[in-house]
N, C-alpha and C positions, 0 to 999 in steps of 0.2 A: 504494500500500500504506500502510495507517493506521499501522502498527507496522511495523519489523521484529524478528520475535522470536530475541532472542541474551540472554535470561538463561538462567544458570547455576544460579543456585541455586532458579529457577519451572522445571523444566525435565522434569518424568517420572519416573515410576520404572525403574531400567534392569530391562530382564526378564533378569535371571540367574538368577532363582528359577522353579520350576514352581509354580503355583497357579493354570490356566485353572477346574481344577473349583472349586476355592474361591473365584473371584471372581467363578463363578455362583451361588453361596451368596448371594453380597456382595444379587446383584438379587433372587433369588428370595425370599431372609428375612432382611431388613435389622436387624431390628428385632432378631431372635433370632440373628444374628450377633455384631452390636455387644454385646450378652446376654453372650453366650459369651467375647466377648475382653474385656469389662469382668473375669469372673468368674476368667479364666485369668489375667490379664492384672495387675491392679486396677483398677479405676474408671478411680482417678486420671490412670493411663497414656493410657487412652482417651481422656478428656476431655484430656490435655494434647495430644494429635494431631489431635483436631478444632481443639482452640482456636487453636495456631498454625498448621499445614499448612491449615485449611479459612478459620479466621477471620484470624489475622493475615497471612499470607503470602497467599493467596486472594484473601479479600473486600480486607483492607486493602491488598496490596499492587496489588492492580490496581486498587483507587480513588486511592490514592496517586501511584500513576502519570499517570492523568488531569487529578487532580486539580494535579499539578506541571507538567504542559505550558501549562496552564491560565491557572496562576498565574506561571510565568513569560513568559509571553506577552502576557498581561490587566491584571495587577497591576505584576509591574517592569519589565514593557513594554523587555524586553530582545530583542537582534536573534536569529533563528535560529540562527548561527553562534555567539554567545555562551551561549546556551542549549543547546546541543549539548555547548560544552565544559565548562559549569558544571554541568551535570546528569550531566556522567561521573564527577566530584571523588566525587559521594556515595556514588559502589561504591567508593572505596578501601576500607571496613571491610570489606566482601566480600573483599576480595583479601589480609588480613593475617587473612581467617579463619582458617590454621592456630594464630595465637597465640590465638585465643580456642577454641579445642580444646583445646590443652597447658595451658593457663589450667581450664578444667572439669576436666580429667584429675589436675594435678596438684597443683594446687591448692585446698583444699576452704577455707571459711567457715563458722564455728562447726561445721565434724564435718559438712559437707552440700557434695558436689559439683555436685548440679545445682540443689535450689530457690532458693539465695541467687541466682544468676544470673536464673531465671525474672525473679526480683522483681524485681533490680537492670535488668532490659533491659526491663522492662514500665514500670517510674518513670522510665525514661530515654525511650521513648517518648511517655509521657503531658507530661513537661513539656517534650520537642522539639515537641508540634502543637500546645501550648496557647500557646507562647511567637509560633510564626508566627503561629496562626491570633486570637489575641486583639491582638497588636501592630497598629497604624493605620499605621503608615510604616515598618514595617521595614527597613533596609539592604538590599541585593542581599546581599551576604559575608553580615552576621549570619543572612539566611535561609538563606544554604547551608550556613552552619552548623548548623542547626538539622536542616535536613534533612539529613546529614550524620550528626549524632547518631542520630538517628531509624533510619538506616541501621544505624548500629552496635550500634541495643538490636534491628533486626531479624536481626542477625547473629548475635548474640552467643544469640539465645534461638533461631535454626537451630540454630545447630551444637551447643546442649545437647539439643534434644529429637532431635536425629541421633545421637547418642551414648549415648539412653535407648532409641530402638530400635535401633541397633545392638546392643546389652548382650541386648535382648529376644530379636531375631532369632537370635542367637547362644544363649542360657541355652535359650529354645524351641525349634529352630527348624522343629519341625512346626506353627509357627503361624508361618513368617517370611512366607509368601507372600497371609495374611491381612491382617499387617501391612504388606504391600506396597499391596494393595487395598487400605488405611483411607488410609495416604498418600495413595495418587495420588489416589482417590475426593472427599477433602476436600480437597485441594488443586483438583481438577480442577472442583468443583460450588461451591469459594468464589472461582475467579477468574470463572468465568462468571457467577455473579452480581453481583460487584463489578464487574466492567463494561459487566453492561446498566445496573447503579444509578449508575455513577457520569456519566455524561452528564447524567441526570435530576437529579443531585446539585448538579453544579456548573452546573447551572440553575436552581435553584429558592433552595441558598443561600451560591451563589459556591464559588471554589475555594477560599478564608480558609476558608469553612462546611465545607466537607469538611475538612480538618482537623483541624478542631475536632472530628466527630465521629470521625476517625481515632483517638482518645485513647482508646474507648471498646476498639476492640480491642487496645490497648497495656494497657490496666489489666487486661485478661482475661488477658493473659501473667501479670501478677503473683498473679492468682489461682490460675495456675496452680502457683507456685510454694509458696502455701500450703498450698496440699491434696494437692499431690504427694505419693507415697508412696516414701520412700527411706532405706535405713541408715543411720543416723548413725555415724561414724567418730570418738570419742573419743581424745583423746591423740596426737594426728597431730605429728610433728616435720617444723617449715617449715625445717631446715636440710637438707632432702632436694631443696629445690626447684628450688636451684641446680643437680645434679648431675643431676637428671630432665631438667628443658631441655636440660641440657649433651649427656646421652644422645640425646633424640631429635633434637636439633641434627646432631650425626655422623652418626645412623645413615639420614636423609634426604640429607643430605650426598652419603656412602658410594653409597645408591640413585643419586641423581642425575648422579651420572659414569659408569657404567653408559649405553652408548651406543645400548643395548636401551629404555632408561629417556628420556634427554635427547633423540632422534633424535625420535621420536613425540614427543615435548610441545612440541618448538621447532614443527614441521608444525602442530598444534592451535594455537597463538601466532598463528601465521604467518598462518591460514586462517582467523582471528577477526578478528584487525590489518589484512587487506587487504582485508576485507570492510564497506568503506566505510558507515558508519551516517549514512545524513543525512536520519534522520526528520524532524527539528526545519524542514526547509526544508520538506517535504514535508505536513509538518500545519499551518504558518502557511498554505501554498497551499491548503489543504483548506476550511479553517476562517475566511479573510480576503481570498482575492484575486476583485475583481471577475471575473475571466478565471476562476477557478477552479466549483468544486463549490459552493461554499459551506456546508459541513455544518453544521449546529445541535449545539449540545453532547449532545442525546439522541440523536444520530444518529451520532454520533461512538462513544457507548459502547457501540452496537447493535452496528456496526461490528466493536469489537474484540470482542464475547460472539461474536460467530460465528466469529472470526478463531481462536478457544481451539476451536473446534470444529473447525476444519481440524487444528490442531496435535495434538487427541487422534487425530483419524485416520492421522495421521501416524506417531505412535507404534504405535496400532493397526495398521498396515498391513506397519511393519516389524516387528514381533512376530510375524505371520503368514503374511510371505513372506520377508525378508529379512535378517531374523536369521544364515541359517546361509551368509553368502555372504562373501567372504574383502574384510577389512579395507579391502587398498588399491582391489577393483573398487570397493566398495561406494561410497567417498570419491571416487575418479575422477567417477561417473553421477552421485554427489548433489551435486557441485561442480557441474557442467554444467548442470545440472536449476536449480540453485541460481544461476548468474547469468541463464539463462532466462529465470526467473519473474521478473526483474527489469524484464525489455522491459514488462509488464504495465503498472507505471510507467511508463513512460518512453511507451507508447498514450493515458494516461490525462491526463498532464501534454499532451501535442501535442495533447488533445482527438481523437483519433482516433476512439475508440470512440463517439461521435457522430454521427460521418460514416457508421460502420457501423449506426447506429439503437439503438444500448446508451445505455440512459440511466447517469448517472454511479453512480446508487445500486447498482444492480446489477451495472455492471464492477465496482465497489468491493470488492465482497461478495465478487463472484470471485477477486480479485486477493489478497484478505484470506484468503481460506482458502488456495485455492493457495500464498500467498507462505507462511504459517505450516506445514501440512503438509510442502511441499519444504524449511523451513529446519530441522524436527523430524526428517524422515530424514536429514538432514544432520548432527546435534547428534549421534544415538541410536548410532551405531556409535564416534565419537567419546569420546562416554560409556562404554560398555561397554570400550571400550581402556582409558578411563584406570584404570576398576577394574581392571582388572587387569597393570594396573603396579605395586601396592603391594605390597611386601616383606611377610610374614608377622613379625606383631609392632609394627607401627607403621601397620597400615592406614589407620585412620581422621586418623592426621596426617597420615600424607604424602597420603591422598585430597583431604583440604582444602588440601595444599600446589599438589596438579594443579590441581583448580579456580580455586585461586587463578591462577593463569598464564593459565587461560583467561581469567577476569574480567577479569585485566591486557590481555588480547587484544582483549575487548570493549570496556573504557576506550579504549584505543586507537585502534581504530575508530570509537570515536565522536570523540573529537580528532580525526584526520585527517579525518574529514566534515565536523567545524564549520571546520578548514584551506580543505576543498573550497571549502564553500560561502561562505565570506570572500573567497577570493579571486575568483569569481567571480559576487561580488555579488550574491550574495541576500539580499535583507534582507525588514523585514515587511511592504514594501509592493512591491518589485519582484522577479519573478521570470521576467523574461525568459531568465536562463542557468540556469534551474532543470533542464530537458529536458538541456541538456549535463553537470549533475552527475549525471544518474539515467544518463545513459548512461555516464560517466565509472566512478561505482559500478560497474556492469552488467562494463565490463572489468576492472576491478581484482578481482573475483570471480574469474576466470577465473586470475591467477597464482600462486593454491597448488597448480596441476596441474605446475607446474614444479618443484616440489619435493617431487611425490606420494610420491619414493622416500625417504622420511625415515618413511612409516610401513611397518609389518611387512605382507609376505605371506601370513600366516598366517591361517587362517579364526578366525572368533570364539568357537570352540568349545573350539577345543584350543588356541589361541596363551596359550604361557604363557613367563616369565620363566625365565630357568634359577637351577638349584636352588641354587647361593652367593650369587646374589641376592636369590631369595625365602625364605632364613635358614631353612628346611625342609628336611630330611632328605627324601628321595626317596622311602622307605617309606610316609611320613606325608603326601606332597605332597597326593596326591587329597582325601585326608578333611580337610585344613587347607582347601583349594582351595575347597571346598564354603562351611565355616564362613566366610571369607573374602569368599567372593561376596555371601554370605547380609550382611555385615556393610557392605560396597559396596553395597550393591541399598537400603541403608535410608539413606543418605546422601545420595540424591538424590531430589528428586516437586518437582510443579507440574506448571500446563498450558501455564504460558508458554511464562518469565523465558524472571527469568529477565525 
């Protein structure tokens, strides 16, 4: 498997919203769609949801991604094991996302909550890839930092344009399931092309080269932030600011001892963290070893564009069949399915599929959709939980404060893989105990059923929080419930990550 997909924030729209008829609109008249939500909507909205959902997080982050395995492999010619745990450092700013939620919410710059941010995370981008990609010897650390930063202007301009349509979804929300579709849509059609482009990319003018053109959709953030359309807020008193954090500090707090709340998120931690990531041994083998495949860098990004194509099926499939099935079977089958799809590896590393008459390009292919589809029905009811764990009134923090746990989960995971694979000596030229890590992985998969009883029995439809929890009067539950979902649902998109 070329990838395993465990981002959070590339990762689907959760379907809480109905809009199957509107997202046949989306194919039947594209043109006079986007029309219609430019004009309900403004413009500017529109184009800020292509620009980052389709162009920054899409194109850029899926060339970004290549383009870093690449370069730490090629350029600072660092071992797999180090590269595993140096490339997890750069989600930290993913994971302290709620403060850059409370940060747009509560804090505005000159009278404006979200375009000063656009800008400020679009200039922080442009001079993170200009700095790698124009330096001749950069340090290993200064590049991580770099990439790092980079991370945190892609963080920082998520979670504002997450909070311009959440406002939307909510102010509208007979247009939230449109805006559901423009997400996922542009997220879904800018990773697929950033990763057939980017194997072609980081062939033609290195991984430095990509880079360097990654700045191009860093600076489109900040254009975003010029032309956005938003009310300016005159006369604001920052002696409020203190007292706003202080608030939603408690009131996540409050939530999070709630054993309705903490039980399910430790399980989601838990079944991230012991889900062993050790890409990094697995793409030096791909990409470097005599014994191995040997893939060419354009065969490599072919690879993952079709691998986004398993994973929209995946989402696809449980939208259609498995949506209304209850929590904990649902996470039992897709745990199972999910260390399964792991043997795939572990045929592909023994060379087996050879012996069967499968040449390596075509297991590849297979193992690449299967692994990303099985690990998306796996994400998708997970997801759908977390929305709705959020207390009415602090949804969209404490949503970024779940996520955040998972990201911590995925970090995780990838640390204890770069562990794996250190001690059992994989490095970029031997990979004799590689087949013992994939299977190693493959069991460690298998120990979140051990502690399956941490998430709720309740089916996905009607599991909800009880009402001193979710700060909602009982009368008013349903119709908050709704707005609520609607404000959840626009939080998450990509095809990955993610």
């Amino acid at each position: 498997m070329v990838a395993e997909d465990q981002s959070l924030e590339n990762s689907g729209s959760i379907h809480v919203v109905k809009g199957e008829s509107r997202f046949r609109n989306v194919l039947y008249g594209p043109v006079r769609w986007i029309k219609m939500l430019s004009k309900e909507l403004h413009w500017s909205f529109v184009f800020g949801v292509v620009s980052l959902y389709g162009i920054n997080q899409g194109l850029g982050g899926s060339m970004g991604r290549v383009a870093t395995e690449y370069y730490m492999k090629d350029v600072q010619k660092v071992q797999p094991s180090e590269s595993q745990a140096l490339t997890a450092i750069t989600k930290i700013p993913w994971i302290i996302k709620p403060l850059w939620g409370i940060l747009t919410d509560v804090l505005p710059i000159f009278g404006y909550h979200r375009r000063p941010y656009f800008i400020l995370a679009g200039v922080l981008g442009v001079v993170s890839m200009l700095f790698i990609s124009l330096h001749s010897n950069l340090h290993l650390y200064f590049a991580l930092m770099w990439m790092t930063l980079s991370s945190a202007a892609m963080a920082i301009a998520d979670v504002t344009i997450d909070a311009c349509t959440a406002y939307n979804s909510i102010k509208q929300s007979a247009l939230a399931s449109d805006m559901q579709s423009l997400c996922s849509l542009s997220s879904s059609i800018g990773a697929l092309v950033g990763y057939f482009m980017s194997g072609i990319l980081v062939h033609l003018v290195g991984s430095k080269g990509v880079f360097g053109l990654l700045t191009l959709p860093f600076a489109l953030v900040s254009v975003v932030g010029i032309v956005f359309s938003e009310s300016h807020v005159p006369g604001f008193s920052y002696k409020q600011v203190n007292q706003r954090f202080t608030d939603a500090g408690r009131a996540m707090w409050r939530t999070m001892k709630c054993s309705d709340v903490w039980r399910p998120c430790l399980y989601m931690y838990i079944s991230l963290a012991l889900s062993l990531n050790i890409h990094e041994g697995l793409f030096y083998w791909f990409t470097d070893s005599k014994d191995g495949p040997m893939f060419a860098q354009e065969t490599v990004g072919f690879i993952l564009s079709i691998g986004s194509v398993g994973s929209i099926l995946g989402a696809t499939l449980y939208q259609l069949v498995l949506k209304d099935h209850s929590f904990r079977g649902l996470c039992l089958w897709t745990q199972l399915l999910f260390a399964l799809s792991g043997m795939l590896d572990l045929i592909l590393v023994l060379r087996l599929n050879l012996k069967f008459g499968l040449p390596d390009y075509l297991f590849i292919v297979v193992d690449e959709v299967v692994s990303q589809m099985i690990g998306r029905l796996k994400w998708m009811p997970l997801l759908v939980l977390t929305s709705k764990l959020c207390p009415h009134g602090i949804e969209g923090t404490f949503f970024a404060l779940l996520m955040s746990i998972d990201n911590a989960g995925i970090m995780t995971s990838s640390w204890l893989g770069g562990v794996l694979l250190h001690v059992l000596k994989v490095t970029r030229t031997e990979f004799g105990n590689l087949w013992l890590a994939v299977l190693v992985r493959n069991a460690m998969r298998l120990l979140p059923l051990f502690v399956l009883f941490l998430v709720p029995k309740g089916d996905q439809n009607t599991f909800k929080l009880p009402s001193e929890i979710m700060g909602e009067d009982s009368e008013e539950g349903d119709g908050k419930e709704e707005a609520r979902n609607l404000e959840m649902a626009s939080l998450v998109h990509s095809v990955d990550r993610r």
